[in-house]
N, C-alpha and C positions, 0 to 999 in steps of 0.2 A: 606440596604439589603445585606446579605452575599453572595461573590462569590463564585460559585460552581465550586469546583474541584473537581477532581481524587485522589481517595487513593493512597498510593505507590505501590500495590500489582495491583492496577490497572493501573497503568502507564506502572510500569513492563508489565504487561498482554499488553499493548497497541503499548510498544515499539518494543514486540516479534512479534507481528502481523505484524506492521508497515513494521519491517525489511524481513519478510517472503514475504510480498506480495511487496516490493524493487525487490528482489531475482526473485521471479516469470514472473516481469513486465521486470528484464534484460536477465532474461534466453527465454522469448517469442519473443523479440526484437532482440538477438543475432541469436534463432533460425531460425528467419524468414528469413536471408540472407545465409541460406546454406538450405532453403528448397525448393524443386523444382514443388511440389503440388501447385497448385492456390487457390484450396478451402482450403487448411491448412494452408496457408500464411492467407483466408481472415480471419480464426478463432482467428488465432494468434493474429491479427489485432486486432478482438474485443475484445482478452482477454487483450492487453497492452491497450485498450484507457479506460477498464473496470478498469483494474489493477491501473491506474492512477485519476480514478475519487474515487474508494475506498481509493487511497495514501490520496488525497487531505482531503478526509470526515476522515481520522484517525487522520491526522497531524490538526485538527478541536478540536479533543478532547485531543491529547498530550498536545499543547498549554495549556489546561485548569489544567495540571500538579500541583503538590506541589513541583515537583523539580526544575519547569522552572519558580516559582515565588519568 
């Protein structure tokens, strides 16, 4: 049976998400230590553990790459 990978315009496509939602998950984290709001601290919260379980489910299909085999 053949393994299924990702095209390269899909990998691309995959790797620009990847890094955006990176980007997203440090700027949530960095801003939660100069925020003085409690409710916007707990949101921020759910978007970095949110931000991190989307990481984990992307870096799931990059893996499945034609550049990383």
């Amino acid at each position: 049976m053949e393994k299924e990978s990702l095209a390269l315009h899909e990998t691309m496509e995959t790797h620009e998400i990847l890094n955006f939602k990176t980007v997203c998950l440090l700027k949530s984290k960095l801003m939660q230590g100069i925020c003085f709001d409690n409710e916007l601290k707990v949101l921020m919260e759910k978007d970095v553990q949110q931000s991190i379980q989307d990481i984990n489910e992307l870096i799931h299909f990059y893996k499945g790459s034609q550049l990383l085999q």
